[in-house]
C-alpha positions in Angstrom: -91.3 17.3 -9.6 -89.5 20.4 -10.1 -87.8 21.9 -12.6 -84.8 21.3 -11.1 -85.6 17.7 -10.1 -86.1 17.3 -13.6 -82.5 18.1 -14.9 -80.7 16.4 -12.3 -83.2 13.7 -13.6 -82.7 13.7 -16.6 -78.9 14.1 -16.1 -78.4 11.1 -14.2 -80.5 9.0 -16.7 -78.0 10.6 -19.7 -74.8 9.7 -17.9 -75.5 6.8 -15.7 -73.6 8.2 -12.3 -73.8 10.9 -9.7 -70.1 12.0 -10.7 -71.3 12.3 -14.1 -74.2 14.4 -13.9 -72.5 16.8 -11.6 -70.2 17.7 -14.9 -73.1 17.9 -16.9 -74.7 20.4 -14.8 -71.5 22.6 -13.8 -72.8 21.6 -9.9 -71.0 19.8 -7.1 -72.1 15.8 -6.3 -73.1 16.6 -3.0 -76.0 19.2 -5.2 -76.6 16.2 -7.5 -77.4 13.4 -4.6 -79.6 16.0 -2.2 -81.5 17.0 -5.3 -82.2 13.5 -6.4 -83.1 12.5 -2.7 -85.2 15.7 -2.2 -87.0 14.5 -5.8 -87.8 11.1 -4.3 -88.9 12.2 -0.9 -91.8 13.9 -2.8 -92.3 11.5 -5.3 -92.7 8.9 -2.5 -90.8 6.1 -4.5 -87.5 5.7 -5.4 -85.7 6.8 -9.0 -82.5 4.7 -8.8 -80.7 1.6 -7.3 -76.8 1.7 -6.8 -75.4 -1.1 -8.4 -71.2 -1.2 -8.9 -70.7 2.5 -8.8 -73.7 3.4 -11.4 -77.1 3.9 -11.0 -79.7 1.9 -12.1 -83.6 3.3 -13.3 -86.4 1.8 -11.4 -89.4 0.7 -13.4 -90.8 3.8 -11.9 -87.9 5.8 -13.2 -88.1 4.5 -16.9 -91.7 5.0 -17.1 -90.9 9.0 -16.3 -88.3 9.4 -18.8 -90.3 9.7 -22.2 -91.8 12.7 -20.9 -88.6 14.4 -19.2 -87.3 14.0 -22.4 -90.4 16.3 -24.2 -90.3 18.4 -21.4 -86.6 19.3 -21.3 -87.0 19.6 -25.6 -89.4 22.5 -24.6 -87.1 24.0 -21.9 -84.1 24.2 -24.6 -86.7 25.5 -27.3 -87.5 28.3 -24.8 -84.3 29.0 -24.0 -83.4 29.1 -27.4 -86.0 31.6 -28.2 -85.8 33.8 -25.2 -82.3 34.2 -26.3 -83.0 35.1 -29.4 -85.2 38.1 -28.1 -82.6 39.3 -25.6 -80.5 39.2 -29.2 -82.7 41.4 -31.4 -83.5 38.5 -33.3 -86.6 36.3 -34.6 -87.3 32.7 -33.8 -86.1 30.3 -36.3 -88.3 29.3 -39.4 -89.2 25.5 -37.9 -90.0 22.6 -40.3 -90.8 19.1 -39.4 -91.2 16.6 -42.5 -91.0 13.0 -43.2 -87.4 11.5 -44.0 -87.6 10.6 -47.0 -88.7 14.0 -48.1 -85.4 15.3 -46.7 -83.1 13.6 -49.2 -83.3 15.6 -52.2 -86.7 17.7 -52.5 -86.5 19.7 -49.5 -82.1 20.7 -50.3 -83.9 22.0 -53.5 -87.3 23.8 -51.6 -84.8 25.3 -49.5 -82.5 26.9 -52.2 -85.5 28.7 -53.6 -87.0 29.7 -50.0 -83.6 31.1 -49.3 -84.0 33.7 -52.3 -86.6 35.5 -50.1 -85.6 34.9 -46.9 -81.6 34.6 -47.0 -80.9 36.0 -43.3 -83.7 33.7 -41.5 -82.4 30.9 -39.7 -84.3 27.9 -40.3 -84.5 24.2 -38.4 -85.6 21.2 -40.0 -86.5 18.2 -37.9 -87.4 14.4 -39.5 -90.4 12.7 -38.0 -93.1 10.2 -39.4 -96.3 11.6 -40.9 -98.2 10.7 -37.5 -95.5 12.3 -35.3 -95.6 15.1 -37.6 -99.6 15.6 -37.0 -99.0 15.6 -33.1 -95.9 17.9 -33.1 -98.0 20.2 -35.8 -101.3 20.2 -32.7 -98.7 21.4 -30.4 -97.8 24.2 -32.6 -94.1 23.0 -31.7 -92.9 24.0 -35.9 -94.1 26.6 -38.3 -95.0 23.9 -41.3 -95.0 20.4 -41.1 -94.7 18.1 -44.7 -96.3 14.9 -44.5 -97.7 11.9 -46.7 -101.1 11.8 -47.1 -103.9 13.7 -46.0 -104.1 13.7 -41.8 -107.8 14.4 -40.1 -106.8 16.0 -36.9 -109.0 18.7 -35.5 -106.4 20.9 -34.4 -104.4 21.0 -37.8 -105.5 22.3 -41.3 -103.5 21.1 -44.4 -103.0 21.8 -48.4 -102.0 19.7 -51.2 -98.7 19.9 -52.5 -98.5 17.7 -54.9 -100.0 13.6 -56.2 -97.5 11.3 -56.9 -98.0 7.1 -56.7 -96.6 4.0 -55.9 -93.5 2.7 -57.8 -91.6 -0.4 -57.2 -88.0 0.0 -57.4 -85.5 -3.1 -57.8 -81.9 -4.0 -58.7 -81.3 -4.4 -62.2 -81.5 -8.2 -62.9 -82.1 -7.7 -66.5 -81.7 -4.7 -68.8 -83.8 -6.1 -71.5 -86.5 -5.8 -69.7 -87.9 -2.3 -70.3 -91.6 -2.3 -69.1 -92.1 1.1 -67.1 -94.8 -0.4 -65.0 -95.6 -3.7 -62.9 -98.7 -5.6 -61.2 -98.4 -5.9 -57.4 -99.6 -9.5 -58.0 -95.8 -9.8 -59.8 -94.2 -7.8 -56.5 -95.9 -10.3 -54.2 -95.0 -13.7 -55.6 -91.6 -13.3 -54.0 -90.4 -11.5 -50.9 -90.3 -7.5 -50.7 -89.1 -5.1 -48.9 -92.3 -3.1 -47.3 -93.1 -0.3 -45.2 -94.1 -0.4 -42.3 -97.7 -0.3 -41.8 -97.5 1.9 -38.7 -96.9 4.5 -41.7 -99.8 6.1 -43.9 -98.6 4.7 -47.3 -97.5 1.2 -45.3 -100.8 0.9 -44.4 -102.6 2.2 -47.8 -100.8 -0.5 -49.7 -101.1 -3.5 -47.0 -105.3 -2.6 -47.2 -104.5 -1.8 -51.1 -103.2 -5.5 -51.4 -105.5 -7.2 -49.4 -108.8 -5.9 -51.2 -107.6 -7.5 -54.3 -107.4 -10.9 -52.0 -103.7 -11.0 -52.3 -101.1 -11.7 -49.6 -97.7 -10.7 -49.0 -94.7 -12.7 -48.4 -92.0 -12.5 -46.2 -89.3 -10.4 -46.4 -87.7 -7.5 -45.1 -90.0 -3.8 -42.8 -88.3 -1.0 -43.0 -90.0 2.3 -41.6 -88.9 4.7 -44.1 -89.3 4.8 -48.0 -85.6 5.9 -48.5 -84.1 2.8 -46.4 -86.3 0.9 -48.1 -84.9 2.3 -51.8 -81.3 2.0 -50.4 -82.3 -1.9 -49.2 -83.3 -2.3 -53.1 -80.3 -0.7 -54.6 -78.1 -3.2 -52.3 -80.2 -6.5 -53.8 -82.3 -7.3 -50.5 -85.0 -7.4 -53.3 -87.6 -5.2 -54.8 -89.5 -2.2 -52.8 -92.6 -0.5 -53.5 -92.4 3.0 -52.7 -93.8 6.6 -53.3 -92.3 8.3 -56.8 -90.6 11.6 -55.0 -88.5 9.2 -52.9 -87.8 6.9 -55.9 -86.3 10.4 -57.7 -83.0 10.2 -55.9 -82.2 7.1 -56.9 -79.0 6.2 -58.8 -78.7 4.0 -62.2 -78.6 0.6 -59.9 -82.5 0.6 -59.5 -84.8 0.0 -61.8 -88.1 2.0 -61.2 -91.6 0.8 -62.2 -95.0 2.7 -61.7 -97.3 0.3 -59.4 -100.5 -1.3 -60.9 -103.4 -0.7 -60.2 -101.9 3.0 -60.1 -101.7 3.9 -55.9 -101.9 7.8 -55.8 -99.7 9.4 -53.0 -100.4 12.9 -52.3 -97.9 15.1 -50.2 -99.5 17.5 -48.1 -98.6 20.4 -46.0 -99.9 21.1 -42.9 -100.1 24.2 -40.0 -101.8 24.5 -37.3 -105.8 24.7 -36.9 -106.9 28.8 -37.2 -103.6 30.3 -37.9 -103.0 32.6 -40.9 -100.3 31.4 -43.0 -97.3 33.9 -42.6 -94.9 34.7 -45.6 -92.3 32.1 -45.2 -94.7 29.6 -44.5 -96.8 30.2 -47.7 -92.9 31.0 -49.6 -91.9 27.6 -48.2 -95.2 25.8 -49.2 -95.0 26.9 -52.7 -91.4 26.4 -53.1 -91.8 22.6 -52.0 -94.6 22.5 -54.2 -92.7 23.8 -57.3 -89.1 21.3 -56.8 -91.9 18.3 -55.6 -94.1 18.9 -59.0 -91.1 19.3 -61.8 -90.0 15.6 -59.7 -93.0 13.8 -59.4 
């Protein structure tokens, strides 16, 4: 396919219609329909089915689309920075980092970072610590800031900081004061967990079944800050990492985990490549607002 079978593409699939994408694009139908004709002549299958005025992906079609998406990410990020040139200007400072990293500690990295660096334009994008890693290999951000420590072979990474596990609940009863709690106590009622897709979801399901211990049914969430919000809202107790747990409001109750879990917080950059300035700046910025939390 080319390039411009891929935007007509990739327009059609946004806006469902022929009339649509031809708005989208600035381009005339007639454009849109010889384009997506001249695609599927080469292709040698067929992209859509008409079916009352809209078109309709084939299996072929749907199967295509995850990676039109990535590429036509790439083709805005280089027309985003070959503007930028043509401007005088540098790329922006690009950071991809877990969401629930986003809530309070990185507002606060950023305030400091912006001391040094007030002019620089800077993007943030959430991902999960996985997504992060394969983002990071394909050198598509400047820093990435992840859970846990992620062998890859085309990424190197550096501490930040060791927090742990916490379980975080609604306040049933305010006498109780203990500042910590067994996970044999989480599990004998259902929890809301992490999913195990995710680096700390899987350290605690392995964590819980070495100790021969199973967990019951309850609510999977895929990030530690929905599952503290879940909590706060009485869905029942969550066991999360201690940065996350620091934005939360007077409702929860926070508890650290026993046996202790660590969680380490880690930054990572692709494989070879010298940390510039703002990276390193950024790096130890997060590392100063993620320590005085932890």
């Amino acid at each position: 396919m080319r390039i411009k079978h891929v935007e007509v593409f990739h327009a059609v699939m946004l806006t469902g219609s022929v009339g649509a994408a031809a708005k989208l694009l600035h381009v005339t139908q007639p454009a849109i329909t010889q384009t997506l004709q001249h695609a599927e002549l080469q292709l040698g299958y067929a992209l859509f089915t008409r079916q009352k005025r809209r078109l309709v992906p084939t299996r072929e079609a749907q199967a295509l689309y995850p990676e039109v998406q990535a590429l036509m990410l790439q083709l805005e990020s280089l027309r985003r920075m070959a503007s930028a040139l043509r401007e005088g200007q540098d790329s922006p400072f690009r950071i991809l980092i877990v969401p629930s990293l986003a809530v309070r500690a990185l507002p606060d990295a950023l305030r400091i970072f912006r001391k040094a660096h007030a002019g620089m334009e800077v993007s943030v994008r959430t991902l999960h610590s996985n997504d992060i890693a394969r983002a990071m290999a394909l050198q598509e951000a400047d820093v990435g800031i992840v859970y846990g420590k992620l062998p890859h072979p085309a990424l190197q990474d550096e501490l930040v900081a060791t927090g742990r596990l916490v379980c975080v609940s609604a306040h049933k009863a305010r006498s109780d004061k203990r500042t910590t709690v067994t996970l044999q106590e989480v599990l004998r009622e259902p929890f809301i967990r992490i999913d195990e897709r995710d680096p700390l979801g899987a350290v605690l399901a392995d964590h819980w079944s070495r100790l021969g211990l199973a967990a019951k049914a309850g609510m999977t969430v895929q990030t530690h800050h929905i599952a503290m919000v879940m909590a706060e809202q009485g869905f029942g107790p969550a066991i999360i990492d201690s940065f996350t747990a620091q934005a939360s409001g007077e409702g929860l109750q926070v508890r650290t985990l026993l046996p202790e879990v660590p969680v380490e917080v880690h930054a990572v950059q692709p494989q070879g490549v010298r940390s510039p300035r703002p990276v390193a700046d950024f790096i130890a910025a997060f590392r100063q607002v993620i320590t005085a939390q932890a």
